[in-house]
N, CA, C and O atoms as a CHARMM CRD file, in Angstrom:
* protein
*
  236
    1    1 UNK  N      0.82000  -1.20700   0.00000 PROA 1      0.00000
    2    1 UNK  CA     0.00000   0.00000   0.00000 PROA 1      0.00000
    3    1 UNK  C      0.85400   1.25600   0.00000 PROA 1      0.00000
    4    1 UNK  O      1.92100   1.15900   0.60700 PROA 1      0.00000
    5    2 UNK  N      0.57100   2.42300  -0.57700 PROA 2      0.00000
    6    2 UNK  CA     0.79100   3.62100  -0.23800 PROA 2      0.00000
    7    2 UNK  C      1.13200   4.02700   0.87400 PROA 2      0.00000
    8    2 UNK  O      0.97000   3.26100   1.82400 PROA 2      0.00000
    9    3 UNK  N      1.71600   5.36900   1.10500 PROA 3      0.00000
   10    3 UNK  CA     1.69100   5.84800   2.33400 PROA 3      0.00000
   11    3 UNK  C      0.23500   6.45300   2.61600 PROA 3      0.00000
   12    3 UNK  O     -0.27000   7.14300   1.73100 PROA 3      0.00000
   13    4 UNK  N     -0.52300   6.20600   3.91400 PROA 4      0.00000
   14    4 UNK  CA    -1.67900   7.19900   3.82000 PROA 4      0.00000
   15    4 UNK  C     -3.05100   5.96200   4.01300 PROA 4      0.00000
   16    4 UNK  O     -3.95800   5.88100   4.84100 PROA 4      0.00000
   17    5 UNK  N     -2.71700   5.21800   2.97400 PROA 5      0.00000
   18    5 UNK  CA    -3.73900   4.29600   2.65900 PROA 5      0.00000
   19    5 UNK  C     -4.05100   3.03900   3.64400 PROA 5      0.00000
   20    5 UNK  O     -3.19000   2.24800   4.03100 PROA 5      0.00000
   21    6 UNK  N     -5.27500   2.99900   3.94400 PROA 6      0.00000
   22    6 UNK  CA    -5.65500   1.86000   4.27200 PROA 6      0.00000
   23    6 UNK  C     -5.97300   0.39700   3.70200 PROA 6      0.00000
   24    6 UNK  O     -6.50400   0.27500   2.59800 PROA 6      0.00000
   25    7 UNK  N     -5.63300  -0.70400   4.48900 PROA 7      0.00000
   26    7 UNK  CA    -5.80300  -1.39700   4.04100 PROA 7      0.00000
   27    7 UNK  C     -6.94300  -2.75400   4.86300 PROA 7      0.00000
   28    7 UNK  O     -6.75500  -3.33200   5.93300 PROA 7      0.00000
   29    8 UNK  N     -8.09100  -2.91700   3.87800 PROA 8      0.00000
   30    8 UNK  CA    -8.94400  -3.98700   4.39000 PROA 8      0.00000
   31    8 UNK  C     -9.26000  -5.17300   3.89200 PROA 8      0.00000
   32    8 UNK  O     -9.97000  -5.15300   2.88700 PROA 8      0.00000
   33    9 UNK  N     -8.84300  -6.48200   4.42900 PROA 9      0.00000
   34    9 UNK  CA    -8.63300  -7.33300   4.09000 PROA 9      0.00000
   35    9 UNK  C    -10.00500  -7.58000   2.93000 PROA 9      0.00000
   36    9 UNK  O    -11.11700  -7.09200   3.13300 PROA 9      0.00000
   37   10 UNK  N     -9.63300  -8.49700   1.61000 PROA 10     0.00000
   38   10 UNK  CA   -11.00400  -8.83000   0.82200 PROA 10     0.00000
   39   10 UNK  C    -11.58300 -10.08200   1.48500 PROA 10     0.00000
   40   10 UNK  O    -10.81600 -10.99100   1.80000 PROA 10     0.00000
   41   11 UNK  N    -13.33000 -10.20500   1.78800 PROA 11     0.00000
   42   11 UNK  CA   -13.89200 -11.10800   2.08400 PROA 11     0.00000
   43   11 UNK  C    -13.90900 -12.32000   0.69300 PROA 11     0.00000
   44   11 UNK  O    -13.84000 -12.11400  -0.51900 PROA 11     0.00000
   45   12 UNK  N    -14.04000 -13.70100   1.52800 PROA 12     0.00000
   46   12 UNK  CA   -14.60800 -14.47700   0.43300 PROA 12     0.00000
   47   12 UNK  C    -15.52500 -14.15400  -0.91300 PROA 12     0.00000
   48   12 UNK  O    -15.53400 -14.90400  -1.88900 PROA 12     0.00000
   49   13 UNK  N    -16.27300 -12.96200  -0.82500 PROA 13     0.00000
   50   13 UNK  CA   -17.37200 -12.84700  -1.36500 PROA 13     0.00000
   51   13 UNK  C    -16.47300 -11.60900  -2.32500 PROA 13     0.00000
   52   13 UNK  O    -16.68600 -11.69500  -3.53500 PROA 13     0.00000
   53   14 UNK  N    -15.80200 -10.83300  -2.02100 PROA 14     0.00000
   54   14 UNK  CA   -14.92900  -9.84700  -2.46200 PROA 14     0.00000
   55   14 UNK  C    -13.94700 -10.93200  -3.70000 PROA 14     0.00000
   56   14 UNK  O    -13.92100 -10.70800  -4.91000 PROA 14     0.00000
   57   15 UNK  N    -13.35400 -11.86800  -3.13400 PROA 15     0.00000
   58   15 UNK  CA   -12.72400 -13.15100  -3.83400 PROA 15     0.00000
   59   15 UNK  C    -13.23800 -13.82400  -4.79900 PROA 15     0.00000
   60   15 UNK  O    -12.42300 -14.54800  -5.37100 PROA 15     0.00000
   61   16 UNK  N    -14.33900 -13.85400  -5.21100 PROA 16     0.00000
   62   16 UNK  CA   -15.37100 -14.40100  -5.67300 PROA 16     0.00000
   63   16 UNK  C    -16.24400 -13.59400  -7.21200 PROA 16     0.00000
   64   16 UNK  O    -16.80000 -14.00900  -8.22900 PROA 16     0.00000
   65   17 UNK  N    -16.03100 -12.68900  -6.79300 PROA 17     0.00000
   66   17 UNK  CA   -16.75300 -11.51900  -7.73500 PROA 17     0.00000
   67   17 UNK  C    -16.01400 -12.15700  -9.26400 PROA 17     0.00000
   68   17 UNK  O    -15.37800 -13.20800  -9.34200 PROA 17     0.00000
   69   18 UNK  N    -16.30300 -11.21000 -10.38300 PROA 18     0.00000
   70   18 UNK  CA   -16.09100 -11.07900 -11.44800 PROA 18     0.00000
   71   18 UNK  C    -14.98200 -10.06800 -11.32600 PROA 18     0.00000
   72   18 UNK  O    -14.98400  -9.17600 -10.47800 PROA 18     0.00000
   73   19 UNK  N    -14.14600 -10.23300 -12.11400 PROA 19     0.00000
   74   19 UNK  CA   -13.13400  -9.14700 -12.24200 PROA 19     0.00000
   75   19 UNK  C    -13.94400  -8.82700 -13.99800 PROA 19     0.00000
   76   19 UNK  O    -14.01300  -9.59100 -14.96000 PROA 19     0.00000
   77   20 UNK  N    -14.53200  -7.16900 -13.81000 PROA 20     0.00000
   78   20 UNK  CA   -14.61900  -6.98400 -15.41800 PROA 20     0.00000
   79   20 UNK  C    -15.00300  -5.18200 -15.26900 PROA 20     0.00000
   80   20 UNK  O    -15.42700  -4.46900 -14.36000 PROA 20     0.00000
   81   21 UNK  N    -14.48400  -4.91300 -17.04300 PROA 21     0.00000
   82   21 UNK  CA   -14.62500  -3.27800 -17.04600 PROA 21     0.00000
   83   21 UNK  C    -16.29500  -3.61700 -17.35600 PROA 21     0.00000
   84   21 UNK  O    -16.78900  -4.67500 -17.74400 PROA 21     0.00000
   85   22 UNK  N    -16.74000  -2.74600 -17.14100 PROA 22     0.00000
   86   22 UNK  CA   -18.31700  -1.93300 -17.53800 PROA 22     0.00000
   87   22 UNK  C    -18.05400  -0.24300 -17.95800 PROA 22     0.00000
   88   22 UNK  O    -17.78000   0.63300 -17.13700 PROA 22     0.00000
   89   23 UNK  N    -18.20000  -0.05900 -19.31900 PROA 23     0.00000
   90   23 UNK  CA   -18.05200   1.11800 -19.75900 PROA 23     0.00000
   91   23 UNK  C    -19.41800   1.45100 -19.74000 PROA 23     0.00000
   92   23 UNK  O    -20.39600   0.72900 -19.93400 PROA 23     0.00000
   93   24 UNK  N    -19.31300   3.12100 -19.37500 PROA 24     0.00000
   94   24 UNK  CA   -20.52600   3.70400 -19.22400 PROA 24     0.00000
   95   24 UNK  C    -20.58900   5.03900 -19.72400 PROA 24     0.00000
   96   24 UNK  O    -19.78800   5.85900 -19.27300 PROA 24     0.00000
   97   25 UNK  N    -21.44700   5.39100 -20.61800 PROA 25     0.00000
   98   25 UNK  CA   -21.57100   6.94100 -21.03600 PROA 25     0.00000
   99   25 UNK  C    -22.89000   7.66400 -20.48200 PROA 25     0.00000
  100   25 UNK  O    -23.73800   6.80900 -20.22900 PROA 25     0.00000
  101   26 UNK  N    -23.17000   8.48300 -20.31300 PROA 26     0.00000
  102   26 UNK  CA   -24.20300   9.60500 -19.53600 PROA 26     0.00000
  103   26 UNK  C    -24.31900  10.10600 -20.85700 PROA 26     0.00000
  104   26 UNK  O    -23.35200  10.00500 -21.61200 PROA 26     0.00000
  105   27 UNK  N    -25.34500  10.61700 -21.22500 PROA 27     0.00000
  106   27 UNK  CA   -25.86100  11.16200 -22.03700 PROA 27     0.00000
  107   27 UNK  C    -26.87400  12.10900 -21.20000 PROA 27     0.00000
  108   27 UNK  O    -27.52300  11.42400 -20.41000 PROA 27     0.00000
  109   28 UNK  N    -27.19000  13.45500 -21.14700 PROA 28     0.00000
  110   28 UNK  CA   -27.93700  14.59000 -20.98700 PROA 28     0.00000
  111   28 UNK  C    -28.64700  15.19000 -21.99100 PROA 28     0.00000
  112   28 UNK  O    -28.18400  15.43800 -23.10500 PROA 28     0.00000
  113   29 UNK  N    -30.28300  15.54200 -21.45400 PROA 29     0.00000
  114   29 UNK  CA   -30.77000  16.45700 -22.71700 PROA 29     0.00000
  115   29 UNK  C    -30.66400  17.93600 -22.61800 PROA 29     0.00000
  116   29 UNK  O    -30.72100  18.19700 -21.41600 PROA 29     0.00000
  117   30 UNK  N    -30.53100  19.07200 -23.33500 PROA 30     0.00000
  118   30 UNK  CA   -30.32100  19.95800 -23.46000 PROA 30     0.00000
  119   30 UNK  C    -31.34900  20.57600 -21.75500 PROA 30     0.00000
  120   30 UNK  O    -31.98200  19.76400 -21.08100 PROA 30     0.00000
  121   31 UNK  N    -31.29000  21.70200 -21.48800 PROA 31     0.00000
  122   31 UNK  CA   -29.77000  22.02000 -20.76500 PROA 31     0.00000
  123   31 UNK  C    -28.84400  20.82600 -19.85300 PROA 31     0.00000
  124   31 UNK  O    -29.24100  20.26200 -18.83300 PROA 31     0.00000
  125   32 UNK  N    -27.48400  20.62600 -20.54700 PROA 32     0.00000
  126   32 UNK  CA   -27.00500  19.72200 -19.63900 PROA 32     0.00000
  127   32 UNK  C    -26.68000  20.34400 -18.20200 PROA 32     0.00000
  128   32 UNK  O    -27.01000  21.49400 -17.91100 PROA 32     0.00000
  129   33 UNK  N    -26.12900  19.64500 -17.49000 PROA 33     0.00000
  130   33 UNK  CA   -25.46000  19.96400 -16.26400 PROA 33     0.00000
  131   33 UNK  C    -24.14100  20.44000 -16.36700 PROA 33     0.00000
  132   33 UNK  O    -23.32100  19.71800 -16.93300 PROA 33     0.00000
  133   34 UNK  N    -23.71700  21.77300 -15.81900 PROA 34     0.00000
  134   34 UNK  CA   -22.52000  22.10000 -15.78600 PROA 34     0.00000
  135   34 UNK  C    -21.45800  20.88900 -15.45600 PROA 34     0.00000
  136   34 UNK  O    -21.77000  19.85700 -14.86200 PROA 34     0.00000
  137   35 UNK  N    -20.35200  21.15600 -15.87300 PROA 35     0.00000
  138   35 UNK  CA   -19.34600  20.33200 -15.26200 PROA 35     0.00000
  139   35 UNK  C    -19.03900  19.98700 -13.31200 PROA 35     0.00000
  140   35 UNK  O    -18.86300  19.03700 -12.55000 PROA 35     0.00000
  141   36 UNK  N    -19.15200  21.69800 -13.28800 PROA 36     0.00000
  142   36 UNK  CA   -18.76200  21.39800 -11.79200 PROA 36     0.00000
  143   36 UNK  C    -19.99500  20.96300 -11.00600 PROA 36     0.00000
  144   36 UNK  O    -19.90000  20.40300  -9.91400 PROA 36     0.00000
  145   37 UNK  N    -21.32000  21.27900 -11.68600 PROA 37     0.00000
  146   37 UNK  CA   -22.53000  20.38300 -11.35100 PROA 37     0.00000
  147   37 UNK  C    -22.24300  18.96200 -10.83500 PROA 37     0.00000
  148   37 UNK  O    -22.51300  18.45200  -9.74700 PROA 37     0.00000
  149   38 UNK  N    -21.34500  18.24600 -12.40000 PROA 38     0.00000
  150   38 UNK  CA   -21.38200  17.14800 -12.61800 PROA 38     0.00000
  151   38 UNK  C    -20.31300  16.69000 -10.81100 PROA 38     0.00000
  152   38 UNK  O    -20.60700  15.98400  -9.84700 PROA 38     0.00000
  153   39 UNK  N    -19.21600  17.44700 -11.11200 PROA 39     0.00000
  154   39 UNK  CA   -18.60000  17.17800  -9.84000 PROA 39     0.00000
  155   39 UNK  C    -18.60200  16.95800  -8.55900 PROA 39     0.00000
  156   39 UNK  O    -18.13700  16.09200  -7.81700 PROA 39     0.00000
  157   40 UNK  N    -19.51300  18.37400  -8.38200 PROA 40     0.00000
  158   40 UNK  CA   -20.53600  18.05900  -6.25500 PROA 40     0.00000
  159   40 UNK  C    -21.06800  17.21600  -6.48600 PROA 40     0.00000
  160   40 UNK  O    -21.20400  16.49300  -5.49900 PROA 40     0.00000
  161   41 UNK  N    -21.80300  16.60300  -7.94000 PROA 41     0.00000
  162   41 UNK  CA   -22.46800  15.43100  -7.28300 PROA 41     0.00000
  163   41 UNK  C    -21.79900  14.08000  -7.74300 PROA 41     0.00000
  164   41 UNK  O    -22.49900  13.06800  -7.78800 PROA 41     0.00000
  165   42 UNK  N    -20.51500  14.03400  -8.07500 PROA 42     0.00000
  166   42 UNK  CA   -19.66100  12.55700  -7.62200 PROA 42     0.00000
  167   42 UNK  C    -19.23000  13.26700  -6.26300 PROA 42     0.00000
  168   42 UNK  O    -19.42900  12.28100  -5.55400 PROA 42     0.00000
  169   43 UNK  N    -18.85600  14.08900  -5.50200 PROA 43     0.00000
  170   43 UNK  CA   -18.21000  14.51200  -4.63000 PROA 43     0.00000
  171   43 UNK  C    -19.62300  13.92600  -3.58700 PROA 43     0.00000
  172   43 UNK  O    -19.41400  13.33100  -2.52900 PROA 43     0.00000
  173   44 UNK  N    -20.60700  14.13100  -3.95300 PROA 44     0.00000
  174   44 UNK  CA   -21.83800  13.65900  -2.89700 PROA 44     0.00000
  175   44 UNK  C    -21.50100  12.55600  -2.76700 PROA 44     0.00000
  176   44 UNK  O    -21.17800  12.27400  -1.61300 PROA 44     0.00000
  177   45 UNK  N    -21.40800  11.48800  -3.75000 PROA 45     0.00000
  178   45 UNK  CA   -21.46300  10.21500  -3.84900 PROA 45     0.00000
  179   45 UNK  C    -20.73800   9.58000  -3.45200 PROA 45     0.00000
  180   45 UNK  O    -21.13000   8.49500  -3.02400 PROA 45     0.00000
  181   46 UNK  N    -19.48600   9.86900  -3.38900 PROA 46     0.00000
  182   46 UNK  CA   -18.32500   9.30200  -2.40600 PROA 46     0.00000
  183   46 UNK  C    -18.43700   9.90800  -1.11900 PROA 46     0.00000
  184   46 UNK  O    -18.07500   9.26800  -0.13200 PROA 46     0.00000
  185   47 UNK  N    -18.87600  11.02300  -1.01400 PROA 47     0.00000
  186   47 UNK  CA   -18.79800  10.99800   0.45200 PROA 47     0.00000
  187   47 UNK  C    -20.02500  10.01100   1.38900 PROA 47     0.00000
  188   47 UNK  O    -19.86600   9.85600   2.60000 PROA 47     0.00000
  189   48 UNK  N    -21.18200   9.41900   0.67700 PROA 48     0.00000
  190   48 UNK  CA   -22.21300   8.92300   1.13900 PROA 48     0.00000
  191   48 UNK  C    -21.42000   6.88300   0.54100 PROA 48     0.00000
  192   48 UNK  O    -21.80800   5.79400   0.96500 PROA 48     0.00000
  193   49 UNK  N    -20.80600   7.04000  -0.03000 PROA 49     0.00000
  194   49 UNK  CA   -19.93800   5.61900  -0.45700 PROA 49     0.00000
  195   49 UNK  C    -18.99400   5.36000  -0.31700 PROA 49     0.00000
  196   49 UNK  O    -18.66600   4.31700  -0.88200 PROA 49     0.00000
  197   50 UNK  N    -17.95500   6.06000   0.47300 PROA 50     0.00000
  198   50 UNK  CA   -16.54300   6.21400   0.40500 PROA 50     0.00000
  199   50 UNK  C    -15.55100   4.99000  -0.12000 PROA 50     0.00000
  200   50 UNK  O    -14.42100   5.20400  -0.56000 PROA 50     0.00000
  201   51 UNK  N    -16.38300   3.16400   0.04000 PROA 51     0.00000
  202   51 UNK  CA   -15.83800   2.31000  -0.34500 PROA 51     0.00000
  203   51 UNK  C    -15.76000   2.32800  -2.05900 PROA 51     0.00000
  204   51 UNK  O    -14.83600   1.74800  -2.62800 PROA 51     0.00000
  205   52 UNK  N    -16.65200   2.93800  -2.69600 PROA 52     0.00000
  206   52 UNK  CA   -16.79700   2.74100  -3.93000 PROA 52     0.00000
  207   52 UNK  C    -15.41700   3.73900  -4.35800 PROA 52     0.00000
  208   52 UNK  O    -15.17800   3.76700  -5.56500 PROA 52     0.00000
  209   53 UNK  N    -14.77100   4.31100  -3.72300 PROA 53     0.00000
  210   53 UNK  CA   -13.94000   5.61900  -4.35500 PROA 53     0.00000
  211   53 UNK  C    -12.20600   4.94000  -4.49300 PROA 53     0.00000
  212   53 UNK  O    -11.25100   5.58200  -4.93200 PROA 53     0.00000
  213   54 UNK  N    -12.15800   3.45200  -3.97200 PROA 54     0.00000
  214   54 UNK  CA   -11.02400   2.82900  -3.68700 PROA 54     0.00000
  215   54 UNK  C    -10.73100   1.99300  -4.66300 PROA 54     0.00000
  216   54 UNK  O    -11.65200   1.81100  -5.45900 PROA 54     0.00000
  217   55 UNK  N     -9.91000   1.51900  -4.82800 PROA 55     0.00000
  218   55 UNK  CA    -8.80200   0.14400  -5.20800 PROA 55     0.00000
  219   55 UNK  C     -9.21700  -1.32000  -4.50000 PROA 55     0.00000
  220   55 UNK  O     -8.97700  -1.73300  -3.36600 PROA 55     0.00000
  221   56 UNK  N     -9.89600  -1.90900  -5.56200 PROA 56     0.00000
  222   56 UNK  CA    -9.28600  -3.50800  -5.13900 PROA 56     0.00000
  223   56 UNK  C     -8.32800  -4.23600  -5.55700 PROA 56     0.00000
  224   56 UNK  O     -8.18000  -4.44900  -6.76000 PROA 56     0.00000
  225   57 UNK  N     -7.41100  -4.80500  -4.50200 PROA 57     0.00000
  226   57 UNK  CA    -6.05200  -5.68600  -5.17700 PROA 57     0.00000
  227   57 UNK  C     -6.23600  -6.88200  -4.04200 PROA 57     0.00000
  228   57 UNK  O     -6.44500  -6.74400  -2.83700 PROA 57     0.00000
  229   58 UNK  N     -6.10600  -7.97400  -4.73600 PROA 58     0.00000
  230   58 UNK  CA    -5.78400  -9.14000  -3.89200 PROA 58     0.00000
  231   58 UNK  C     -3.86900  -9.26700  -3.44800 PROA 58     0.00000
  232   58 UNK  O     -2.91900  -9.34100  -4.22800 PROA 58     0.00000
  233   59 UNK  N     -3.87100  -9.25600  -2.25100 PROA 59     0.00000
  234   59 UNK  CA    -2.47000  -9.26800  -1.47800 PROA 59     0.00000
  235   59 UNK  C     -1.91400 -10.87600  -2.12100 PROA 59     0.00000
  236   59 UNK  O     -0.82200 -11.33200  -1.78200 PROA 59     0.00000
């Protein structure tokens, strides 16, 4: 790990998953959302998910 970073062990079920990309595009209809719109609200989202904002690596 990094300096800084925590580290939490992966459960069986973490072990288990699929390792795979999922590409995703957003599409908006006119008026879109500003950018920094777009930003407070990933900035919401990790702060209400904070696990989703990390790294998985098997040790």
């Amino acid at each position: 790990p990094l300096a800084g970073e925590k580290v939490v062990p992966l459960t069986v079920f973490d072990r288990a998953a699929f390792d795979l990309f999922v590409p995703i595009v957003f599409a908006y209809h006119a008026p879109a959302p500003s950018n920094e719109a777009l930003k407070e609200g990933f900035r919401t989202a990790v702060a209400a998910y904070p696990h989703m904002a990390g790294r998985l690596a098997a040790a």
